[in-house]
C-alpha positions in Angstrom: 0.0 0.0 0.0 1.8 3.3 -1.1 1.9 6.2 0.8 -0.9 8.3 -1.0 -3.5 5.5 -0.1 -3.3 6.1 3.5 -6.3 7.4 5.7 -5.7 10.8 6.6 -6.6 12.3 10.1 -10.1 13.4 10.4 -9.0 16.5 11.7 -6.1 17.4 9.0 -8.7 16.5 6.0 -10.9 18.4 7.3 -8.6 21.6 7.8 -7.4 20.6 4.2 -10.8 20.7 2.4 -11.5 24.1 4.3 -8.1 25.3 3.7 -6.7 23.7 1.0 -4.1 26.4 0.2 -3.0 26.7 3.8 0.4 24.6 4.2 0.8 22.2 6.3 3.6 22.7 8.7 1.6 26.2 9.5 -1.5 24.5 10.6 0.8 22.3 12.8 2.1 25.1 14.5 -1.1 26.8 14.8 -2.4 23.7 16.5 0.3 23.3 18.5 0.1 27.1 20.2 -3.9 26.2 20.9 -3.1 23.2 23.0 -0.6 25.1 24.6 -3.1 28.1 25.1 -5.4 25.0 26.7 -2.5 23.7 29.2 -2.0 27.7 30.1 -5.5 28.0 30.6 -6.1 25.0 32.9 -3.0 26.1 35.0 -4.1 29.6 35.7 -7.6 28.1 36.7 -5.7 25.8 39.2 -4.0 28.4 40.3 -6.7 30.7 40.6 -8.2 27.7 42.9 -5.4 27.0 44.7 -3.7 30.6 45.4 -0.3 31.0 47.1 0.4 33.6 50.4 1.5 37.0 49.9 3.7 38.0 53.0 4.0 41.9 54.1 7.7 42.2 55.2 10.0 45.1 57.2 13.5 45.1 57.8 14.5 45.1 61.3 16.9 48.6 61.6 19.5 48.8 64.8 18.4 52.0 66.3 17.4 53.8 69.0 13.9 54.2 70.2 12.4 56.6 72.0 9.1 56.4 73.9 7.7 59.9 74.4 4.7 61.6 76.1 3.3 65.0 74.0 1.5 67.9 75.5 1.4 71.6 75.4 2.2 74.3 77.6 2.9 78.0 78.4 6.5 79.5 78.0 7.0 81.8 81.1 10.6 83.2 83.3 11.7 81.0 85.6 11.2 83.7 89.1 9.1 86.7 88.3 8.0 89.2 90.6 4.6 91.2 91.1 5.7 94.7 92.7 3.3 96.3 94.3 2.2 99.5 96.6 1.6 99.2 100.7 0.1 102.4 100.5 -2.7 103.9 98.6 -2.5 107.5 96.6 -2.2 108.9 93.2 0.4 107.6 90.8 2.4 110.8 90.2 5.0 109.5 88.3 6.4 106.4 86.3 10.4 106.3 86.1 9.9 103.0 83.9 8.0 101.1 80.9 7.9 98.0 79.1 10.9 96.2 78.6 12.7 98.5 80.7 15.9 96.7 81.9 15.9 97.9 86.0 18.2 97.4 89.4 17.7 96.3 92.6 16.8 99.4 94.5 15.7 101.6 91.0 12.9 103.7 91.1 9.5 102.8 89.0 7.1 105.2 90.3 6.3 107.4 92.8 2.8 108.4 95.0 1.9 111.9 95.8 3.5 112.1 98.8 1.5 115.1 100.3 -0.7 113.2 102.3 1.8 110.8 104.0 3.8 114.2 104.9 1.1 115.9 106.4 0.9 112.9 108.6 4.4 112.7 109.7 4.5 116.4 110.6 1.7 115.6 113.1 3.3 112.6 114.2 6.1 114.4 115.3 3.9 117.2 116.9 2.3 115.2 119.0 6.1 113.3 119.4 7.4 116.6 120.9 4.1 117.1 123.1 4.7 113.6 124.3 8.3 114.2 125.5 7.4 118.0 127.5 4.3 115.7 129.2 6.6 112.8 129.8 9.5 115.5 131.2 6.9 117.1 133.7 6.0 114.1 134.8 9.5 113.0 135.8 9.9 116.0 138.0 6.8 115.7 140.3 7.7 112.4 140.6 11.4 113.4 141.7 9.6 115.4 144.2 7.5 113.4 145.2 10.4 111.1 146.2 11.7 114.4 147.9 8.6 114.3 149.6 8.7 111.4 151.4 12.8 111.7 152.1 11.8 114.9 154.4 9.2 113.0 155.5 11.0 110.2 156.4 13.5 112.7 158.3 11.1 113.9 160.6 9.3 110.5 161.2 12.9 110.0 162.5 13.0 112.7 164.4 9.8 112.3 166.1 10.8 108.4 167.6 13.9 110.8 168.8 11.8 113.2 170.6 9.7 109.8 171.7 12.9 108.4 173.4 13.6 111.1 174.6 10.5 111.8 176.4 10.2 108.1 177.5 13.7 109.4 179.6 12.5 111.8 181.1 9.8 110.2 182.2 12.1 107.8 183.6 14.0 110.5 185.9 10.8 112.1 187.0 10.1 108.8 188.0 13.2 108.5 190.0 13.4 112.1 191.7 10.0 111.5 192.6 10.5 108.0 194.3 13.7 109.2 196.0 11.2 112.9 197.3 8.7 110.4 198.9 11.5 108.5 200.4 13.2 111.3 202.0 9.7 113.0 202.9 8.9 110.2 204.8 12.3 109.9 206.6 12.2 113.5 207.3 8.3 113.4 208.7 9.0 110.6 211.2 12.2 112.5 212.5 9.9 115.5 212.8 7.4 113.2 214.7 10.0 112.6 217.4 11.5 116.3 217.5 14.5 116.2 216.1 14.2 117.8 212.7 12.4 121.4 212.2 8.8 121.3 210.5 10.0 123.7 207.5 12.3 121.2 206.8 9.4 118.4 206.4 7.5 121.0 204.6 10.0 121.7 202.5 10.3 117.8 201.5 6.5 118.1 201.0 7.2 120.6 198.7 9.6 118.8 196.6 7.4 115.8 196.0 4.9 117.6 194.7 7.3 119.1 192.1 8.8 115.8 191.4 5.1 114.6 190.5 4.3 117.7 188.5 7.5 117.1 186.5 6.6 113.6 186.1 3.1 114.6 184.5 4.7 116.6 182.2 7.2 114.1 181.1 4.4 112.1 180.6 2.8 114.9 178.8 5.9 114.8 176.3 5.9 111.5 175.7 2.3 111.2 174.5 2.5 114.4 172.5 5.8 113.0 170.7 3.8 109.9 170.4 1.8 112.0 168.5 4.0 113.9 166.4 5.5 110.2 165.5 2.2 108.6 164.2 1.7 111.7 162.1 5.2 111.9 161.1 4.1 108.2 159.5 1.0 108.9 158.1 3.1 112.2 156.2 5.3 109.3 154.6 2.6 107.1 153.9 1.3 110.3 151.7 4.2 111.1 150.3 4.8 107.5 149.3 1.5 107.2 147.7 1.7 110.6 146.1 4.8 109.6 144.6 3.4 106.7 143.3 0.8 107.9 141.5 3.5 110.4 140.1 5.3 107.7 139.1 2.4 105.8 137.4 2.2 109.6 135.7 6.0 109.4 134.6 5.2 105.7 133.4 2.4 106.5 131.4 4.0 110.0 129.9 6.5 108.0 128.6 4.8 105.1 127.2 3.0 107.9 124.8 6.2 109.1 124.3 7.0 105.8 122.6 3.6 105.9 121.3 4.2 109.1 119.7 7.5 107.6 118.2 6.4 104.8 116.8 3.1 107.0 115.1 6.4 109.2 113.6 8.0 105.7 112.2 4.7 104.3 111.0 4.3 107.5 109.2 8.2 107.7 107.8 7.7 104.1 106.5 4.2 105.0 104.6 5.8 108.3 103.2 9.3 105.8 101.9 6.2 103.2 100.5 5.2 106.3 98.3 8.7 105.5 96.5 7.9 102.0 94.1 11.5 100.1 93.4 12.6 97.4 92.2 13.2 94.4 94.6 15.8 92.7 91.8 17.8 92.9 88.9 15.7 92.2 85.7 13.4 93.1 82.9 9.9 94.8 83.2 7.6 92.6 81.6 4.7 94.2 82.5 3.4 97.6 83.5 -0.7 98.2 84.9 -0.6 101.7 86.3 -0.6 105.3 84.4 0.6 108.6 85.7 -2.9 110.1 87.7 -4.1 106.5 88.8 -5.4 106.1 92.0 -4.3 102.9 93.6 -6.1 101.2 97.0 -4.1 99.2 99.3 -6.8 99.1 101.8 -7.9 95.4 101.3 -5.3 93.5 99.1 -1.8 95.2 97.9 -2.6 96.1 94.0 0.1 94.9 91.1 2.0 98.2 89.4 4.5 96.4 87.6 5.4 92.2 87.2 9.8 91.5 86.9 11.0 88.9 85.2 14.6 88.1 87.2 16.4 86.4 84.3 14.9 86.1 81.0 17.9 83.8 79.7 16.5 81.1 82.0 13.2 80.2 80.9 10.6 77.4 82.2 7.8 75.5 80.3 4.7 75.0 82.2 3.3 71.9 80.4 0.0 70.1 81.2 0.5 66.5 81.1 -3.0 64.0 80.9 -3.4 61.8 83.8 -2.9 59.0 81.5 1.1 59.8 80.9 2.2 61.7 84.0 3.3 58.2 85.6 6.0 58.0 83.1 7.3 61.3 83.4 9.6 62.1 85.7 12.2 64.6 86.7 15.4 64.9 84.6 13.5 63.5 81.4 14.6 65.4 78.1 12.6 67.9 76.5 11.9 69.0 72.7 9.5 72.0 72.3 8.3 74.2 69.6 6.6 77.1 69.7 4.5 78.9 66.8 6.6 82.2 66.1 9.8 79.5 65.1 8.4 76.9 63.8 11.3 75.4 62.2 13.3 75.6 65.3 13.6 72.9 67.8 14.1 73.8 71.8 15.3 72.1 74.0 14.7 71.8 78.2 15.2 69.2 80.9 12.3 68.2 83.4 12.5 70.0 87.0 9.5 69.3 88.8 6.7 67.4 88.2 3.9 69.2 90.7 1.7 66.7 92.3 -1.3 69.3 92.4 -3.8 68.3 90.1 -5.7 70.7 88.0 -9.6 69.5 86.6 -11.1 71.2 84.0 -14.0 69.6 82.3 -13.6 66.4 84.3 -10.3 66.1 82.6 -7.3 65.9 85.6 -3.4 67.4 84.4 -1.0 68.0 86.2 1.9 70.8 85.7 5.2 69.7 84.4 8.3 72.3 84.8 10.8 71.9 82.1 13.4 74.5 82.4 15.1 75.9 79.5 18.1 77.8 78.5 17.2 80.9 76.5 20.9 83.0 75.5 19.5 85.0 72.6 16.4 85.7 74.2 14.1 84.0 71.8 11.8 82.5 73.9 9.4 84.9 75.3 6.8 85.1 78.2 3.4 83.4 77.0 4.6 81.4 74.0 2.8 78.2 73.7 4.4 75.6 73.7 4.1 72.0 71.5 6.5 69.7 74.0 7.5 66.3 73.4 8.9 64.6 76.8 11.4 61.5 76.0 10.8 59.4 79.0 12.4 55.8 78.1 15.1 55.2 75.2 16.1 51.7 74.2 19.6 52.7 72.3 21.3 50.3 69.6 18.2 48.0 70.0 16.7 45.8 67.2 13.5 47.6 66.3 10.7 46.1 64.3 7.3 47.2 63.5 4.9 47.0 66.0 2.6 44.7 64.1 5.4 42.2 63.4 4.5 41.2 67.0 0.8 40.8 66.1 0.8 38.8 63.1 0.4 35.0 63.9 -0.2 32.1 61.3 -3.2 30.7 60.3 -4.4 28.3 62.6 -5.9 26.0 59.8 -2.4 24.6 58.5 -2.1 23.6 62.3 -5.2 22.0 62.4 -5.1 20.4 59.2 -1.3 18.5 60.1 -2.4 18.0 63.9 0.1 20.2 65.5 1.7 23.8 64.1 4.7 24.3 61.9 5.8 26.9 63.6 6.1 25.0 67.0 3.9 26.5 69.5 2.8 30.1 69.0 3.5 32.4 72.0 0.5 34.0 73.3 -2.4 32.1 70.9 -4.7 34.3 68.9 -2.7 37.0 68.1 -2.6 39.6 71.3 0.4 41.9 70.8 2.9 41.4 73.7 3.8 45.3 73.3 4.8 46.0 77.7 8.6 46.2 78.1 9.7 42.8 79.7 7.0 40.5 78.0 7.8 38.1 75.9 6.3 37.8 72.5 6.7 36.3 68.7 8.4 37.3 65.5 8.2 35.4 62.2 11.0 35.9 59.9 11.1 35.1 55.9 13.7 32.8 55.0 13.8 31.1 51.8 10.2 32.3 51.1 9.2 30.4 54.4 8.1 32.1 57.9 10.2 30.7 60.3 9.5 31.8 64.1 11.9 33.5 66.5 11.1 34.0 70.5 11.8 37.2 71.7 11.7 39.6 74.7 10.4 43.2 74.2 12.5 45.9 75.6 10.5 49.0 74.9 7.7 49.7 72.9 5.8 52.9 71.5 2.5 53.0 69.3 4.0 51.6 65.7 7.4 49.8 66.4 8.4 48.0 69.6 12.4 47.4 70.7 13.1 43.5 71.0 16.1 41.5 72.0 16.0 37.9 70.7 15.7 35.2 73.9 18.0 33.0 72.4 21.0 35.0 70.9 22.1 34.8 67.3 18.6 34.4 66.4 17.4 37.6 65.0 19.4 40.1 63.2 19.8 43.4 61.7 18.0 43.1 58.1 15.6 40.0 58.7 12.5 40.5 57.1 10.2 40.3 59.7 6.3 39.4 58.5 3.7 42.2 59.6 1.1 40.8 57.6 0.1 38.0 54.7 -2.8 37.3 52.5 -4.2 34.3 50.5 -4.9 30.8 51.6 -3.2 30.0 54.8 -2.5 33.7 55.5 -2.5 35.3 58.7 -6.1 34.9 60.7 -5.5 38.3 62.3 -4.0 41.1 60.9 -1.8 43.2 63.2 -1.6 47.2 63.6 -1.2 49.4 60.7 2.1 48.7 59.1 5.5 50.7 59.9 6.5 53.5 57.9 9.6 51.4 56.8 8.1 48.3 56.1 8.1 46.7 52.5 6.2 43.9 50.6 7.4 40.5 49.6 4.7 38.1 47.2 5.5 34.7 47.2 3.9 31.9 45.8 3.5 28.5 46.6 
């Protein structure tokens, strides 16, 4: 049987009759490129059916990180001073104005002093009335003292005369016992004759002189007595007299001080009508106006506020109750304020004030950063937009935050009985993000997430600081998977991804 008597293929006779010009070898080919259009088609409806896992991938960076604490606050000096009047009046001069660079002890302003005068010239009037009352005073009372020393002299006097009275009562006493002896002798030698009855008479006659003179001693004695007791009560005047006199001298001269301190009170009020300034420093700011009247009478008014030092400044920032346990004293500062926006300042935390402040229900509390101000840009009232570093993790491995969200699916686990990935620290996906815990990294390696246990240092709200438990594990440059999609991708996706992070598609 020759060649030309063979059966041709259905398919190729056919084609032929249709296209019997057409030569051969091309309708091979074209037959050829429709199966393998067929094969192509079947593949991408397998794998269309059976899709592979795109992973989401950032590097991990060595670099330090920084957990921070924002809030704004009020630029204001570090000491200012309110100056203020003791006194009230009429502002009759201001020696100062704004901006006004001043001394300790420089004049700002002065009160009409008119008033204040008038009152120390009476002070002192009634000073020097005071002083002649108080000097009058001493002098009855010095004589009064006199008073009772004369007094005293003739009390003395008087027991003298006394004594002496009391004596001669004493020898009347005697020359009239020793008259009545020798009367009596004498009468019973008269009785028997032998002495002369003139001479008995004459005895008689003494006696009765002897008690005469006794009387009168007597007499004496009771009328120096007398003269004694009222010699007393004199002193017992005179030492009463001169005791009020005294209380007189006592009280003239406690007006006297009186009077004196009325003339100080009054020299102090007119030196308050002269304002200065207590420091060195800047005026800052100035509320009174030649012809204003001022009162002092219930609260001391403010003429003018100081500002000490206006190279050292201090931020009064209000931090939420939310972040004031992280803050603490020595923590670094960055601040900006509108009028320099492209300028970055910089301050250290002094205080943190414990006195909470409520407004709206909402509790803050006032953080003191101080800051260094040479050229003087900073100025009183600013507002300020502060950023307060108060942890730092430096040279640390950081990775995006949702790197330690992102888990596995859980059906490859199920469907082979256990995980791949050995046993997934913390289950479902919660983000071990608190400095100390321990959480979960996956890293891409040959297109395959392997896992790596790790511990996390420090964390902020997109990347966290980690240090690998086991070392050698996790490097600088590992692609750490954030997030995957496709069949067996992960069954929670993690925080929004890191500002560094890239994309990595690979298919199985």
């Amino acid at each position: 049987m020759s060649s030309s008597s063979l059966p041709r293929p259905w398919g190729l006779d056919a084609i032929a009759r249709w296209m019997p010009r057409v030569p051969r070898w091309q309708l091979l080919l074209g037959a050829s490129a429709l199966v393998i259009a067929a094969v192509l088609a079947v593949l991408f409806a397998v794998a269309r059916a059976h899709p592979g896992i795109a992973y989401t991938t950032a590097p991990i960076a060595v670099e330090t990180l920084t957990q921070s604490v924002t809030a704004s606050g009020t630029v204001n000096p570090q000491n200012s001073i309110s100056v203020g009047t003791q006194v009230s009046g009429t502002i009759a001069s201001i020696d100062v104005d704004f901006n006004s660079k001043v001394t300790k002890g420089e004049v700002l302003a002065r009160i009409d002093p008119s008033t204040f005068q008038a009152q120390l010239d009476q002070a002192q009037a009634s000073l020097a009335q005071a002083e002649a009352q108080a000097a009058a005073a001493g002098s009855t009372a010095s004589g009064g003292q006199s008073s009772i020393a004369i007094a005293s002299a003739n009390n003395t006097a008087q027991d003298a005369a006394v004594a002496a009275a009391q004596a001669n009562i004493v020898k009347a006493q005697s020359a009239l016992v020793l008259a009545q002896l020798q009367e009596k002798r004498d009468a019973s030698l008269s009785a028997q004759g032998y002495l002369a009855q003139s001479q008995l008479d004459g005895d008689r006659s003494t006696t009765a002189q002897d008690q005469a003179a006794l009387a009168a001693a007597q007499a004496a004695l009771a009328q120096a007595r007398a003269q004694a007791q009222a010699s007393s009560a004199t002193i017992a005047l005179s030492s009463s007299t001169a005791q009020q006199q005294g209380a007189s001298a006592q009280a003239a001269a406690a007006a006297v001080q009186l009077a004196r301190a009325s003339v100080q009170q009054d020299q102090l009020n007119l030196s308050h009508t002269v304002i200065t300034s207590p420091v060195d420093g800047t005026v800052i700011a100035r509320s009174v106006s030649v012809g204003q009247t001022v009162a002092a009478s219930f609260s001391t008014p403010t003429l003018f506020t100081i500002a000490q030092n206006l190279q050292k400044m201090e931020v009064d920032i209000n931090v939420g109750e939310p972040d004031i346990g992280n803050v603490r004293a020595r923590d670094p500062v960055a601040f900006s304020v509108l009028a320099y926006p492209s300028r970055t300042f910089h301050g250290t935390v002094a205080q943190v004030r414990i006195n909470p402040q409520t407004l709206n229900n909402v509790v803050t509390y006032d953080v003191v950063v101080d800051v260094p101000n040479p050229d003087g840009a900073l100025l009183p009232g600013m507002t300020a937009n502060a950023t307060i570093d108060v942890a730092s993790a430096k040279n640390a491995l950081v990775v995006p935050l949702a790197a330690l969200a992102w888990r596995p699916s859980a059906g490859n686990a199920a469907a082979s009985g256990s995980s791949p990935w050995g046993k997934l620290a913390g289950g479902s996906g919660n983000v071990a993000s608190s400095p100390g815990t321990s959480g979960m990294l996956f890293v891409l390696q040959n297109g395959a997430p392997h896992h790596v246990a790790v511990r996390v240092l420090l964390a902020t709200s997109t990347q966290a600081a980690v240090a690998p438990l086991q070392p050698g594990t996790l490097h600088s440059g590992d692609a750490v998977i954030t997030a995957a999609t496709g069949s067996s991708a992960s069954a929670r996706k993690g925080p929004a991804r890191s500002p560094v992070s890239g994309a990595m598609r690979v298919m199985h």
